[in-house]
C-alpha positions in Angstrom: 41.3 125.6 -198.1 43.0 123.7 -194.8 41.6 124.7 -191.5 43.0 127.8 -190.8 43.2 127.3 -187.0 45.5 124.0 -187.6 47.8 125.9 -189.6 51.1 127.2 -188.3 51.8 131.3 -188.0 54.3 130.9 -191.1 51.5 129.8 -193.3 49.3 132.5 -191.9 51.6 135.1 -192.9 52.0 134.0 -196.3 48.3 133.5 -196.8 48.1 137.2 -195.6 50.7 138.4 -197.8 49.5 136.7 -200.7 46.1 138.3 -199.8 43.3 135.4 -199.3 42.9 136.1 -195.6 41.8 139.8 -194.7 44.2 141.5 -191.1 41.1 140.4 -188.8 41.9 137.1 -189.8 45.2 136.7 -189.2 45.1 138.3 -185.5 42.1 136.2 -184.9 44.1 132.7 -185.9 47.2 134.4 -184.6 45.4 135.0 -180.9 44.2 131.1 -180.9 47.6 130.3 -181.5 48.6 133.0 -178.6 46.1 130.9 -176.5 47.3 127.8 -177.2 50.8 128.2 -176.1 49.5 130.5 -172.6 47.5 126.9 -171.9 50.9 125.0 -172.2 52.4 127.8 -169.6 49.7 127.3 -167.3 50.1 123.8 -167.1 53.6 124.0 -166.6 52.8 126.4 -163.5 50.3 124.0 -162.2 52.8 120.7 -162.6 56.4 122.3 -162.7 57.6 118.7 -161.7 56.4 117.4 -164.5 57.6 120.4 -166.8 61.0 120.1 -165.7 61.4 116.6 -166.1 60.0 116.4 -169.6 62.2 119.6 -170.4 65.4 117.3 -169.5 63.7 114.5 -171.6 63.8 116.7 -174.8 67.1 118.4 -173.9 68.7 115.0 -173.5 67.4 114.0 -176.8 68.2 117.0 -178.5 72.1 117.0 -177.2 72.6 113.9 -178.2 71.0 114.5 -182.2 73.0 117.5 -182.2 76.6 115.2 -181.2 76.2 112.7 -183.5 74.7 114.9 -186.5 75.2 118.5 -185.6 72.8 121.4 -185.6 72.4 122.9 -188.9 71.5 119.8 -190.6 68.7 118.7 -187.7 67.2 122.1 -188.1 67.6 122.7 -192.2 65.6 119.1 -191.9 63.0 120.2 -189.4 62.7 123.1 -191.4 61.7 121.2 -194.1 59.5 118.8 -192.4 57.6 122.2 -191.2 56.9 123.0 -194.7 55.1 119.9 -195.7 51.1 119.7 -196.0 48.9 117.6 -193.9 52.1 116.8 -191.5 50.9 117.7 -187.9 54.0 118.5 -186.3 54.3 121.6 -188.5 52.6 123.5 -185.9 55.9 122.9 -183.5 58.2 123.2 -186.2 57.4 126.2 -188.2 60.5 128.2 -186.9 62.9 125.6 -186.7 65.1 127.1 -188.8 65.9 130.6 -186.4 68.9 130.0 -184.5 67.7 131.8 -181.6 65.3 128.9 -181.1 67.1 126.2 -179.2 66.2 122.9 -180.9 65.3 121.3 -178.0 61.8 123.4 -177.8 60.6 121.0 -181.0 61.1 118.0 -179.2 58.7 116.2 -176.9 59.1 113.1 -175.7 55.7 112.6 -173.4 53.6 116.0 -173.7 51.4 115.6 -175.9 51.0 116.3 -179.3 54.0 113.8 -179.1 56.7 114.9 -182.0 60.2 112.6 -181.2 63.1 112.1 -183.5 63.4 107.8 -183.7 65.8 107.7 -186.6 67.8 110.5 -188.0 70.6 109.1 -190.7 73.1 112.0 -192.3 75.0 110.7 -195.6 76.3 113.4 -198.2 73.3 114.9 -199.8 70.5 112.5 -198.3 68.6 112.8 -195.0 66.5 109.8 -193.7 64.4 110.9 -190.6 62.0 108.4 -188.8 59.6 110.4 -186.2 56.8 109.7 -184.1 54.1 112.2 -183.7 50.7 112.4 -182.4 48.3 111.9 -179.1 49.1 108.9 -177.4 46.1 109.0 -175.5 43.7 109.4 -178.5 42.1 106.6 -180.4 44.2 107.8 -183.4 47.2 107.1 -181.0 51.1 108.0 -182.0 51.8 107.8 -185.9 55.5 107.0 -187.2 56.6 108.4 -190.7 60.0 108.3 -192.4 61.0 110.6 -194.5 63.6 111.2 -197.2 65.2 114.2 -198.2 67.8 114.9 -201.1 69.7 117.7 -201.4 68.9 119.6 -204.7 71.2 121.6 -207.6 71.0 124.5 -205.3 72.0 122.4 -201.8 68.5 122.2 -200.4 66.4 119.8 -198.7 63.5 118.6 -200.6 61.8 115.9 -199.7 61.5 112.8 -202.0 59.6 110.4 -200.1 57.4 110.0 -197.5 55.9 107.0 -195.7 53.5 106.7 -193.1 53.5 103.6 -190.8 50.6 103.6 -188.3 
């Protein structure tokens, strides 16, 4: 089994429901998760120069996906992107798909882990997104993957390729 503190609270749950982890667990990975995000909060506080200025970086982006592409699609493919194994970014994206979450809360341009949207092309039944991820700081540095997704018999995103440029 993955790590279970890397995993986002949507696989949690349904490791929970599907009974291989036990209640402690799950409040346990669910408070490190709770910790995590109180961390991000505090920094804000500390810097809120800084906070505001990246938080007009990802809204800028955001508004102007959203123009050229329009919501639904962005977040059925963010959505989808959340759901794939040993992608990263899944930890931002798990909830992508509520509607009460504006989209520009999965974006970040400079904070780090990095996750921006470099590419995002829209034709009929096919999705081609390009994004960068990552720590920029970190020896591992920023990784750039494209992805493909098709539209199945039942008009949902499924992935059909995936390639990782470093």
């Amino acid at each position: 089994m993955d790590d279970l503190s890397t995993m986002p609270p949507d696989r949690l749950f349904d490791l929970f429901e599907r009974g291989e982890i036990d209640r402690e667990t799950l409040q346990t990975l669910m408070a490190l998760h709770a910790r995590r995000l109180i961390e991000e909060i505090k920094e804000d506080h500390l810097n809120p120069a800084a906070a505001f200025v990246e938080h007009l970086r990802n809204v800028r982006a955001t508004i102007k996906l959203v123009r050229r592409h329009g919501q639904r699609i962005i977040r059925d493919t963010l959505s989808v992107l959340a759901k794939e194994q040993q992608f990263p970014p899944s930890m931002l994206l798990w909830n992508a798909s509520h509607p009460d979450v504006p989209l520009y809360c999965f974006i970040r341009m400079k904070r780090e882990p990095v996750f921006r949207i470099l590419k995002f092309v829209s034709e009929g039944s096919n999705v081609e997104i390009e994004v960068e991820h990552g720590r920029a700081k970190s020896p591992a540095g920023l990784k750039r993957e494209t992805f493909v997704l098709k539209r199945d018999a039942s008009w949902n995103l499924k992935i059909t390729s995936r390639i990782t440029d470093c």
